[in-house]
Backbone as CSV, one residue per row, in Angstrom:
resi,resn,N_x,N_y,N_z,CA_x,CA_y,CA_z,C_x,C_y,C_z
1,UNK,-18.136,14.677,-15.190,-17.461,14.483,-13.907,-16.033,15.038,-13.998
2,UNK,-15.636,15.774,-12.877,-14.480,16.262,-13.353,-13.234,15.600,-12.242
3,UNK,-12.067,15.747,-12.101,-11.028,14.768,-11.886,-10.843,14.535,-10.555
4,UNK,-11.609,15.733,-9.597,-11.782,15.284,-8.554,-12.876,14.343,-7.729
5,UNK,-14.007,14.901,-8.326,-15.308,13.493,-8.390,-14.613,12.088,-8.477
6,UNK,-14.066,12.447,-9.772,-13.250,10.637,-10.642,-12.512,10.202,-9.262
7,UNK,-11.786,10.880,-8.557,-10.760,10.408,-7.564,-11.847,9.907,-5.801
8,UNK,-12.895,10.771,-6.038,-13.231,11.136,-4.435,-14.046,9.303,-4.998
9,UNK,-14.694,9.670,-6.088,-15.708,8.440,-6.286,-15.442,7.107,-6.211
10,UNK,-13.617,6.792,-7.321,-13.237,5.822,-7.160,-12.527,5.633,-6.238
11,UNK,-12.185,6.354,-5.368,-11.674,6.020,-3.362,-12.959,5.472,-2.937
12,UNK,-13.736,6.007,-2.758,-15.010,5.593,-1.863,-15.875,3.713,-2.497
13,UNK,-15.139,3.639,-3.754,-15.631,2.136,-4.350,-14.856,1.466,-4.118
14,UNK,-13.651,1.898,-4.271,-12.520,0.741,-3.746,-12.148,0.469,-1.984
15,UNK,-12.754,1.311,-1.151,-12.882,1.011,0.387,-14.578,0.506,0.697
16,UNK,-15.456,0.303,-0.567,-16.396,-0.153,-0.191,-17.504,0.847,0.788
17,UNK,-16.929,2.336,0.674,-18.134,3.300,1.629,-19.141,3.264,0.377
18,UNK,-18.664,3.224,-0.694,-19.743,4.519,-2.037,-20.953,2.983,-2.029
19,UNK,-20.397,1.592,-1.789,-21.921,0.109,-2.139,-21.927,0.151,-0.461
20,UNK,-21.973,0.754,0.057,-21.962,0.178,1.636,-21.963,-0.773,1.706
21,UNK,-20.885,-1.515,1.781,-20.030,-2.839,1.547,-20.046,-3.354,3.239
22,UNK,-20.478,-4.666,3.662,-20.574,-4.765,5.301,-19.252,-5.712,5.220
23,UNK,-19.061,-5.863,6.445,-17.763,-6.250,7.427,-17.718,-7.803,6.375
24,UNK,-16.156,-8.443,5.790,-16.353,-9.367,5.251,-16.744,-10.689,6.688
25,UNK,-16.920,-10.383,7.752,-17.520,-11.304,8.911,-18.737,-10.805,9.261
26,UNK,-19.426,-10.266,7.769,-21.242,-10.197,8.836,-21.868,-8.692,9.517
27,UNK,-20.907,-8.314,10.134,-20.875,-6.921,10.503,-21.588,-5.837,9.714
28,UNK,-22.547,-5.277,10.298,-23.219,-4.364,9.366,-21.986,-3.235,8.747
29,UNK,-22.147,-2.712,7.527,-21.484,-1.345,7.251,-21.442,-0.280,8.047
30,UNK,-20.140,0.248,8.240,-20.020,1.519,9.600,-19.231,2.347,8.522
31,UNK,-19.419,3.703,8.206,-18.994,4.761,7.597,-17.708,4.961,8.656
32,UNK,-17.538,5.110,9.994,-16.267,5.896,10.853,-15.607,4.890,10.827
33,UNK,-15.761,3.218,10.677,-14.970,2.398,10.569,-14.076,2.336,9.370
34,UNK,-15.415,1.820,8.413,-14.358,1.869,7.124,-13.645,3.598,6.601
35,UNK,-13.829,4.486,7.193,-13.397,6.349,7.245,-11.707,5.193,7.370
36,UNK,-11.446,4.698,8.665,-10.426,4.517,9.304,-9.420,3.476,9.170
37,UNK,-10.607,2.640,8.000,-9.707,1.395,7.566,-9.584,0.243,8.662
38,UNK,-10.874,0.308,9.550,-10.604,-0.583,10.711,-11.402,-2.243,10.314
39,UNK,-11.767,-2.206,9.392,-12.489,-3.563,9.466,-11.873,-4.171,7.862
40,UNK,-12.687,-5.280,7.381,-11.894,-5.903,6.492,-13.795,-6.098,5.813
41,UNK,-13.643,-5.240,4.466,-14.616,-5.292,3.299,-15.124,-6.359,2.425
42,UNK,-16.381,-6.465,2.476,-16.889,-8.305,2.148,-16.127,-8.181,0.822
43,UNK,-16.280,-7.485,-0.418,-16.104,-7.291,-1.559,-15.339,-6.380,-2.095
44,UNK,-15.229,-4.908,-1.176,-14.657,-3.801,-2.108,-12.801,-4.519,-2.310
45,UNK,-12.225,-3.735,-2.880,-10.572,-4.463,-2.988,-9.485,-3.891,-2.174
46,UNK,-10.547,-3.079,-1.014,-9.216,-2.503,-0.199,-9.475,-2.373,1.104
47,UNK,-9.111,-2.329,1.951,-8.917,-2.563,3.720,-8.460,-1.273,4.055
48,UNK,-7.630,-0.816,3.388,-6.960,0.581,3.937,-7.831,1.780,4.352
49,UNK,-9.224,1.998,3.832,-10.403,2.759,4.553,-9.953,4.230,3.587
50,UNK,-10.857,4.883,4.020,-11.204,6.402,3.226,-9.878,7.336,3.516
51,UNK,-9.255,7.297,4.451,-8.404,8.574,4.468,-6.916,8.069,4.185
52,UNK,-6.477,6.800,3.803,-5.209,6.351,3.864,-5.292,6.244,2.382
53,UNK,-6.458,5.653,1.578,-6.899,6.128,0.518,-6.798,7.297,-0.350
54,UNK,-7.289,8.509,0.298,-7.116,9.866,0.170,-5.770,9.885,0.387
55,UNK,-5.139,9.624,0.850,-3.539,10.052,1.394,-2.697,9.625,-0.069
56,UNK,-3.392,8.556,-0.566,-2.265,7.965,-1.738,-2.316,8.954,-2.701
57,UNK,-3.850,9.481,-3.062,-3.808,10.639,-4.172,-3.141,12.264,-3.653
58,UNK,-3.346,12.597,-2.428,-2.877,13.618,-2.381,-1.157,13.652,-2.480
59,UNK,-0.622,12.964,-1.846,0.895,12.719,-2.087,1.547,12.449,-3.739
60,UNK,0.610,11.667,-4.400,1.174,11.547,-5.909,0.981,13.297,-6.449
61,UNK,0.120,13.336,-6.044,-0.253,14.846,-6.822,0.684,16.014,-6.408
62,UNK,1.262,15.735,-5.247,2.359,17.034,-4.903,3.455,16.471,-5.457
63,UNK,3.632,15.082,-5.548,4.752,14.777,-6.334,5.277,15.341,-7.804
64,UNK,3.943,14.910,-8.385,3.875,15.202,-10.139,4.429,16.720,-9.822
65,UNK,3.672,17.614,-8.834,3.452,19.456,-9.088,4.742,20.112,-8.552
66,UNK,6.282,18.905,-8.148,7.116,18.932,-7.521,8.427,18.574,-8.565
67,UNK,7.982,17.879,-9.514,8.918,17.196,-10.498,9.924,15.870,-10.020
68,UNK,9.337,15.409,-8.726,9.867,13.642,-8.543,9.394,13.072,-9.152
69,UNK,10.439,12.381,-9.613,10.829,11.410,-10.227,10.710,9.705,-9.638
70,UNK,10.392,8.692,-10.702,10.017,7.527,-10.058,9.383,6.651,-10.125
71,UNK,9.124,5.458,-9.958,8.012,4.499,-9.948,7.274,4.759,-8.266
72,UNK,5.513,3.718,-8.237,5.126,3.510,-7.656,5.211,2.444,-7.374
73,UNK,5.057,2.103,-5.541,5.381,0.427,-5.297,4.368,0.287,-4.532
74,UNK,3.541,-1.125,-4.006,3.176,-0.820,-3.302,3.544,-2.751,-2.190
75,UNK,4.118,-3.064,-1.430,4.032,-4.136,-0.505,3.253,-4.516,0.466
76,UNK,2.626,-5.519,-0.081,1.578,-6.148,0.246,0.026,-5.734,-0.021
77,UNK,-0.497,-6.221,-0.935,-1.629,-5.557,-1.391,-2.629,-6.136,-1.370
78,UNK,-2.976,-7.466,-0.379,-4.473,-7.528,-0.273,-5.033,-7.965,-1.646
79,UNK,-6.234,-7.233,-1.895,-7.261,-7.614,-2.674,-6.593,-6.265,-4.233
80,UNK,-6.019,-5.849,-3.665,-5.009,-4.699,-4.963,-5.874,-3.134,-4.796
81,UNK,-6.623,-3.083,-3.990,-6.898,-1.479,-3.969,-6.150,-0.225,-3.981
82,UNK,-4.918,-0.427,-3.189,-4.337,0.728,-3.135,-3.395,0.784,-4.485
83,UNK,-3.343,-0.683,-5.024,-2.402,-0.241,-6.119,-2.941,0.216,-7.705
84,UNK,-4.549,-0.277,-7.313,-5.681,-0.146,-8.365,-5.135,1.715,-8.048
85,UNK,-5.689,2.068,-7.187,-5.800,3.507,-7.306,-4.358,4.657,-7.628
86,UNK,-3.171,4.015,-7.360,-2.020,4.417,-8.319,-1.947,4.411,-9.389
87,UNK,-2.567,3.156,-10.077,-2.690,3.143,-11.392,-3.733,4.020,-12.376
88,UNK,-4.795,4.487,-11.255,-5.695,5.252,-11.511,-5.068,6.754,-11.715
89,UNK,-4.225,7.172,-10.863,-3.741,8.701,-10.637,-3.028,8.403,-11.811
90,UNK,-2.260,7.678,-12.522,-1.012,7.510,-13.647,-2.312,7.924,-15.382
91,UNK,-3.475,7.180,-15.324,-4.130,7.332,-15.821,-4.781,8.440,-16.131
92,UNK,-5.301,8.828,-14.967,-5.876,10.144,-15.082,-4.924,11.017,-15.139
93,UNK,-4.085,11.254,-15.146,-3.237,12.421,-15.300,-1.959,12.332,-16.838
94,UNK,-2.557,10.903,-17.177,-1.632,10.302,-18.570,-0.073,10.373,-18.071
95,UNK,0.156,9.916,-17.299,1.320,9.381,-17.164,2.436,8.471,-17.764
96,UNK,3.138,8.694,-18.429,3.605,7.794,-19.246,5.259,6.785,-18.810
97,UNK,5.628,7.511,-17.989,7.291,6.894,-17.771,7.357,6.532,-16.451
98,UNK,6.545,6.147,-15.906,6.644,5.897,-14.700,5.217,4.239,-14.833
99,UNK,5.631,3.572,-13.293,5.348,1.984,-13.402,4.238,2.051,-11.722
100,UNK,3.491,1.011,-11.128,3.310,0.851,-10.362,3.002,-0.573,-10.342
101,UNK,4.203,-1.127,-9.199,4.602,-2.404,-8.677,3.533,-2.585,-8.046
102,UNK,3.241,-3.938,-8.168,2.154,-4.242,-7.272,2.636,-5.912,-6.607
103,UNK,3.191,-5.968,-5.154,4.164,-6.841,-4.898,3.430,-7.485,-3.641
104,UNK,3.445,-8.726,-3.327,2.767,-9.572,-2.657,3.236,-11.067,-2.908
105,UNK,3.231,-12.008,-1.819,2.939,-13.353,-2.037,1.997,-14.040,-2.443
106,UNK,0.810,-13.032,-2.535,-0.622,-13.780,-3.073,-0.875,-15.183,-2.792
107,UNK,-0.088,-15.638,-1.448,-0.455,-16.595,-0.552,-0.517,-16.381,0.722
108,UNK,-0.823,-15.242,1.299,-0.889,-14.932,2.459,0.434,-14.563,3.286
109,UNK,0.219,-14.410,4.727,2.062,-13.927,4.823,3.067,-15.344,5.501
110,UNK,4.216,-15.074,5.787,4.807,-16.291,6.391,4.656,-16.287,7.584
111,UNK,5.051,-17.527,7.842,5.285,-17.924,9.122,6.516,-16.957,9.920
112,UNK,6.480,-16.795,11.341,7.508,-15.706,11.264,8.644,-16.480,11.891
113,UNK,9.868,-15.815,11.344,11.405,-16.110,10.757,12.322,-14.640,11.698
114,UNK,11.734,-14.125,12.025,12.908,-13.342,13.078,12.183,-13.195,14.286
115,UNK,13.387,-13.184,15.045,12.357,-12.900,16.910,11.707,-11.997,16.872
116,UNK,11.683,-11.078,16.095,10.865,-9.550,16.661,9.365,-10.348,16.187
117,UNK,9.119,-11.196,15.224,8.134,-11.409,14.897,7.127,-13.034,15.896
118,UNK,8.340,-13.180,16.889,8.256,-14.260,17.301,6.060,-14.494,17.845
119,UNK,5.595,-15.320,17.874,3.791,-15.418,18.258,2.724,-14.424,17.042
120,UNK,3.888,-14.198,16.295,2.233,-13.641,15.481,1.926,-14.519,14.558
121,UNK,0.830,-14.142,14.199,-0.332,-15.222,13.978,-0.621,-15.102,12.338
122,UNK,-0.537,-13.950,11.943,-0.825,-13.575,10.382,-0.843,-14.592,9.582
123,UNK,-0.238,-15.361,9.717,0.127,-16.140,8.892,-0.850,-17.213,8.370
124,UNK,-1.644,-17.187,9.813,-2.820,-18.175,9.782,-4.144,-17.363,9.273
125,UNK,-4.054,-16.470,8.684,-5.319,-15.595,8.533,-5.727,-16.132,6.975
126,UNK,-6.518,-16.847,7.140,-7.163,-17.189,5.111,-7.468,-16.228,4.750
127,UNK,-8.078,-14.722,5.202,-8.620,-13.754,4.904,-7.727,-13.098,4.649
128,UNK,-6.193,-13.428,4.714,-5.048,-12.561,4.013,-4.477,-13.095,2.383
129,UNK,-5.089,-14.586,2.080,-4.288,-14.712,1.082,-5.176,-14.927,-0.500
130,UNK,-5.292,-13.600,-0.954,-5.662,-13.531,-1.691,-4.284,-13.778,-3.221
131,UNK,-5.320,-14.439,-4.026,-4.654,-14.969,-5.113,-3.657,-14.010,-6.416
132,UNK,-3.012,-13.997,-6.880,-2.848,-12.819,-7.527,-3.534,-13.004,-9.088
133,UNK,-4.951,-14.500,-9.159,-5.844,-14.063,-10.391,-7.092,-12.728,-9.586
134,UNK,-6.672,-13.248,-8.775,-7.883,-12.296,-8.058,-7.734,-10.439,-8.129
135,UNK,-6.533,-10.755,-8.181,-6.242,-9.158,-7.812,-6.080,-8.414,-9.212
136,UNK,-5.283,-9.417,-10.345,-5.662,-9.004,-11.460,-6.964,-8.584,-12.341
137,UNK,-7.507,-9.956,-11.773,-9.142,-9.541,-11.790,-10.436,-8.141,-11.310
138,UNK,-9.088,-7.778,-10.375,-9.741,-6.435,-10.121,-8.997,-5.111,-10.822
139,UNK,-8.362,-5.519,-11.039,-7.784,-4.642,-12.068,-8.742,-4.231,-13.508
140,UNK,-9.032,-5.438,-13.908,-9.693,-5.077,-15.118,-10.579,-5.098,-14.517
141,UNK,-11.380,-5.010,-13.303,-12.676,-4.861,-13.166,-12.856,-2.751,-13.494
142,UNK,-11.738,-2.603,-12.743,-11.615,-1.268,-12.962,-11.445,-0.191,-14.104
143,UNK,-11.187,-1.372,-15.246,-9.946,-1.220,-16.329,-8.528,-0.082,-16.273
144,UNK,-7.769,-0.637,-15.524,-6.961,-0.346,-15.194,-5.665,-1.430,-15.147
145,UNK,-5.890,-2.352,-15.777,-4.339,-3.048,-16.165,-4.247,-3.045,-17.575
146,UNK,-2.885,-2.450,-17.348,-2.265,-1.530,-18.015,-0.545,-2.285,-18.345
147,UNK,0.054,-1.859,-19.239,1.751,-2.159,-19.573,2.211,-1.544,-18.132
148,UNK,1.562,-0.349,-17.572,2.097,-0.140,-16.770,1.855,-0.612,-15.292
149,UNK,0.935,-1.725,-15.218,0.878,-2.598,-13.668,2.015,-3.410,-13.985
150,UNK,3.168,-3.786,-13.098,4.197,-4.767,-13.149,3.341,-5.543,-11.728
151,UNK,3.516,-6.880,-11.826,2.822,-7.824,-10.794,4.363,-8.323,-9.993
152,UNK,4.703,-8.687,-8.941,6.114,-9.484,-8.665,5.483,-10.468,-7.502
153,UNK,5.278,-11.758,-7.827,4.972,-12.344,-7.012,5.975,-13.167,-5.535
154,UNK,5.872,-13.245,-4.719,6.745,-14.297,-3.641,7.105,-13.374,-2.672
155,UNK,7.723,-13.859,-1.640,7.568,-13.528,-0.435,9.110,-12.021,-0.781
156,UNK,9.189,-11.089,0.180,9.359,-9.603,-0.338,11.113,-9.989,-0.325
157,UNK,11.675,-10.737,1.186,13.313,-11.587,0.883,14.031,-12.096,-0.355
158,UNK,12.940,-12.305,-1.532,13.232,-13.416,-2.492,12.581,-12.589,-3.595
159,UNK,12.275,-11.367,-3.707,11.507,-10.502,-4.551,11.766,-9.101,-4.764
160,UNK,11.920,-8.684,-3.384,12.484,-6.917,-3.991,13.580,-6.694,-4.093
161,UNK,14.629,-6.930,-4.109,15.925,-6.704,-4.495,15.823,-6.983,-5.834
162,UNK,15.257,-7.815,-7.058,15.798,-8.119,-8.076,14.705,-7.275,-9.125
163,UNK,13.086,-6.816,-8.367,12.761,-5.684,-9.048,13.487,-4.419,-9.623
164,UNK,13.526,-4.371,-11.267,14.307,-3.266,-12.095,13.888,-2.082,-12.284
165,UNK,13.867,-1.694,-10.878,13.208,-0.032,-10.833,14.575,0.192,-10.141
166,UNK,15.075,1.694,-11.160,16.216,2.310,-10.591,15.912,3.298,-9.317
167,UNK,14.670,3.601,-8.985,13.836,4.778,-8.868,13.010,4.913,-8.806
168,UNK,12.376,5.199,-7.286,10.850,5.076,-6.816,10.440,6.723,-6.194
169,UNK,8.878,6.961,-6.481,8.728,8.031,-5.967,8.469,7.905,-4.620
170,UNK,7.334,7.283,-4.828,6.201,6.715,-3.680,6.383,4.972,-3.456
171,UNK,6.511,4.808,-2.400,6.919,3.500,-1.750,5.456,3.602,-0.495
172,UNK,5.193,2.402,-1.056,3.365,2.131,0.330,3.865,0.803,0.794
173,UNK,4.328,0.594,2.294,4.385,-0.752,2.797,3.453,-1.523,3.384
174,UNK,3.179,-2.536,3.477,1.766,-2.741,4.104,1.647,-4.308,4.494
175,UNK,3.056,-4.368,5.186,3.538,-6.020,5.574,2.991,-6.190,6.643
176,UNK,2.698,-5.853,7.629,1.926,-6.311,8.593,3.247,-6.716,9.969
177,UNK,3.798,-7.301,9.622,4.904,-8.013,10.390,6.281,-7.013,10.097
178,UNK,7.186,-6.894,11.601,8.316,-6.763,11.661,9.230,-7.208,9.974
179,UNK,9.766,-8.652,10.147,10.462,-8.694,8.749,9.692,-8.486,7.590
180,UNK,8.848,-8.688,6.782,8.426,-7.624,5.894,8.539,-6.105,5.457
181,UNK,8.540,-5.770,6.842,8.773,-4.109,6.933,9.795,-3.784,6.527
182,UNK,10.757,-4.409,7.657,12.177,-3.899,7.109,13.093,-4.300,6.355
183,UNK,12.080,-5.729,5.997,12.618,-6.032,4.398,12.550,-5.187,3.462
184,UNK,11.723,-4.527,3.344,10.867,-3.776,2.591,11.850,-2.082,2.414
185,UNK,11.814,-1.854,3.787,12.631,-0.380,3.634,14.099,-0.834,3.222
186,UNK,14.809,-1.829,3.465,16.090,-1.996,3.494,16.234,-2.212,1.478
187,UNK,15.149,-2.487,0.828,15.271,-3.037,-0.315,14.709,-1.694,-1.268
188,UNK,14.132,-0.873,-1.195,13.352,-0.060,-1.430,14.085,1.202,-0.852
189,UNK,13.997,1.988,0.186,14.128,2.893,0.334,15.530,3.493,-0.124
190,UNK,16.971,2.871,-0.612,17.760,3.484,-0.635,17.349,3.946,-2.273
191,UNK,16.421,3.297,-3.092,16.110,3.778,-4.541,15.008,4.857,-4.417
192,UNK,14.406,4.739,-3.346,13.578,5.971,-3.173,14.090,7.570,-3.202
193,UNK,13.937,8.671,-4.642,14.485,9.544,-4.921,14.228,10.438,-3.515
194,UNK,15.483,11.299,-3.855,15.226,12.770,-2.480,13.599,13.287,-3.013
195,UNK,12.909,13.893,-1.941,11.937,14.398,-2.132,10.608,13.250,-2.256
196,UNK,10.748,12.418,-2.710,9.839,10.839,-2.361,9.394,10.469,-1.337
197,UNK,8.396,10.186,-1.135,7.218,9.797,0.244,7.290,7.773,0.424
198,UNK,7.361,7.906,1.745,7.596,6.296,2.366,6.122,6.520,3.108
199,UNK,5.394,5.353,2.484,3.688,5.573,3.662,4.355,4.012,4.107
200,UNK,3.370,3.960,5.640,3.701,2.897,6.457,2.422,2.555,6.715
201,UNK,1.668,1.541,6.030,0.320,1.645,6.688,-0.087,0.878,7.781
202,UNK,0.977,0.384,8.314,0.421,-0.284,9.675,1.460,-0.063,11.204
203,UNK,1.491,1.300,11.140,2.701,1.761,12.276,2.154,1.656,13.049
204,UNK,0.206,1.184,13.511,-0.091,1.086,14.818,0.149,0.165,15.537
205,UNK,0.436,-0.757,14.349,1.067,-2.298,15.248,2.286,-2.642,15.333
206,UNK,2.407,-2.804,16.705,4.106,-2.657,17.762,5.055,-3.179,16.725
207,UNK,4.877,-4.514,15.975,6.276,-5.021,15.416,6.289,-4.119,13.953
208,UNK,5.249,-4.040,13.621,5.852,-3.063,12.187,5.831,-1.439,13.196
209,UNK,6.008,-1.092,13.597,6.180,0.525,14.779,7.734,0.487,14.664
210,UNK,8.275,-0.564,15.351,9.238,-1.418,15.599,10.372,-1.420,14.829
211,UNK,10.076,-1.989,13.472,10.436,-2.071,12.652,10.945,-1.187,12.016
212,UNK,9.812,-0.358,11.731,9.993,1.488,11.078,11.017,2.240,12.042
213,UNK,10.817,1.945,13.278,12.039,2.775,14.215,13.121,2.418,14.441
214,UNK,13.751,0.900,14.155,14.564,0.431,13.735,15.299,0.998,12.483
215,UNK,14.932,0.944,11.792,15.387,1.195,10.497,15.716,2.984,10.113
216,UNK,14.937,3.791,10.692,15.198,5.005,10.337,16.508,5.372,11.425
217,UNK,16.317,4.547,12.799,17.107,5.100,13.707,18.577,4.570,13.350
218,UNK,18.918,3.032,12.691,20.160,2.849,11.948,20.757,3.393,10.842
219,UNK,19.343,4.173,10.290,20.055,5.410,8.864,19.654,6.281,9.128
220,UNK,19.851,7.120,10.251,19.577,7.828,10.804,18.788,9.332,10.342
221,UNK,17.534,8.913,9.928,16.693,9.308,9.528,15.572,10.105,10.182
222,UNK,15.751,11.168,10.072,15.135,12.426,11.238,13.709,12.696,10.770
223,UNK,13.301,12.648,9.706,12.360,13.193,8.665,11.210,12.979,9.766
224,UNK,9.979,13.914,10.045,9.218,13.650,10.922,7.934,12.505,9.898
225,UNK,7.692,11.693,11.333,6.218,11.068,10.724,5.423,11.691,10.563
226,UNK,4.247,11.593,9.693,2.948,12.413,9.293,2.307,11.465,10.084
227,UNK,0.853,11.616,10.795,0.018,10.773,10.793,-1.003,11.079,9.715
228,UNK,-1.795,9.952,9.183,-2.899,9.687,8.263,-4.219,9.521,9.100
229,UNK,-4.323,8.538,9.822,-5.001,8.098,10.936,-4.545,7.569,12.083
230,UNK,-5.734,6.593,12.277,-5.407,5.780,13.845,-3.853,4.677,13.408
231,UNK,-3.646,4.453,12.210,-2.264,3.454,11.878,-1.405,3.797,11.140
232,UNK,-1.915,4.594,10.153,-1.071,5.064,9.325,-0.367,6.060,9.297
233,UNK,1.228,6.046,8.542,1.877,7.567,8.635,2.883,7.619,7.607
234,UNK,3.295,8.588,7.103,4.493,8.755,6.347,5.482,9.755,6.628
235,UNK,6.445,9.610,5.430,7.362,10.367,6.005,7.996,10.841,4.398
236,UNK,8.684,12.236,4.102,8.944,12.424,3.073,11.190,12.414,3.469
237,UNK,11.258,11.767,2.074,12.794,11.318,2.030,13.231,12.777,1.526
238,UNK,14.219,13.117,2.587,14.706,14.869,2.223,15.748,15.457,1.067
């Protein structure tokens, strides 16, 4: 098997297309759904779907063929798929000086704490709070924890600022909510090197949209969005 198989194969196991993995509510398996990352996977370890997936490897790989510099982060990670598969690209390509954060409350998200976030509901979702034995657990399911998975547990206010990364390449946010987000960029992005990619994986929803346009428009940040899909987008730091 050669390194692109290794990548196309272990994307398609970790979004649950390659076991046709059905809806974790019952829902038969839909290939254009989970393509899009629209439903939530009984078993596989990732939600983010086939092309936001694809998006994480193609961006590390122009990175490496670019010479940025950096750690990988990733906020809010679910069941740990997207950060399983960073750790995968570090692997397969023997990566040695570089880290991928894998940062979450592994109790689900908070209650919300600023007006922009005022009626959302996340908080109440059991299907968000996965444990962080769980996520480790998928790690070695993969064998892929490594010296180089760093875990940081607690909510992102009380957690990313005191993470000891001077220097990030790739930054993946995936808070769901307004303050998360721009917790997230405000703590993160000024260590994010020139030439480094910011993915947003949930810009389809208004308060993290919101959030992201907030924040680029106070650091006045021109860099165009990419779209990925129907939610996702990034943007490269110039």
């Amino acid at each position: 098997m050669d390194i692109n198989e290794y990548f196309d194969n272990l994307r398609d196991q970790l979004v649950g297309i390659a076991q046709s993995d059905p809806h974790l509510h019952g829902s038969n398996f839909s290939f254009h759904i989970r393509e899009e990352g629209a439903d939530y996977p009984a078993t596989a370890p990732s939600m983010i779907g086939q092309k936001r997936m694809h998006n994480i490897r193609v961006l590390a790989q122009d990175l490496f063929s670019r010479g940025i510099m950096g750690d990988f982060i990733e906020t809010g990670v679910w069941r740990g798929g997207a950060a399983i598969f960073m750790a995968a690209i570090l692997q397969a390509y023997n990566v040695q000086d570089r880290k991928v954060w894998v940062c979450d409350s592994f109790e689900g998200l908070p209650p919300p704490s600023m007006p922009q976030d005022a009626g959302d509901t996340h908080y109440l979702n059991p299907d968000l709070a996965i444990s962080l034995a769980e996520v480790r657990s998928n790690f070695v399911k993969y064998n892929l924890l490594t010296h180089h998975v760093q875990f940081v547990k607690g909510f992102f206010k009380d957690t990313l600022h005191l993470i000891p990364a001077r220097e990030f390449a790739l930054i993946r946010l995936d808070g769901d909510m307004y303050e998360s987000t721009i917790q997230s960029l405000e703590s993160l992005y000024p260590r994010l090197n020139s030439g480094g990619f910011v993915i947003i994986d949930d810009y389809g929803l208004d308060i993290c949209r919101q959030a992201v346009d907030d924040y680029r428009r106070s650091n006045n940040i021109i860099s165009p969005l990419i779209k990925i899909d129907h939610t996702g987008v990034y943007w490269l730091k110039p």
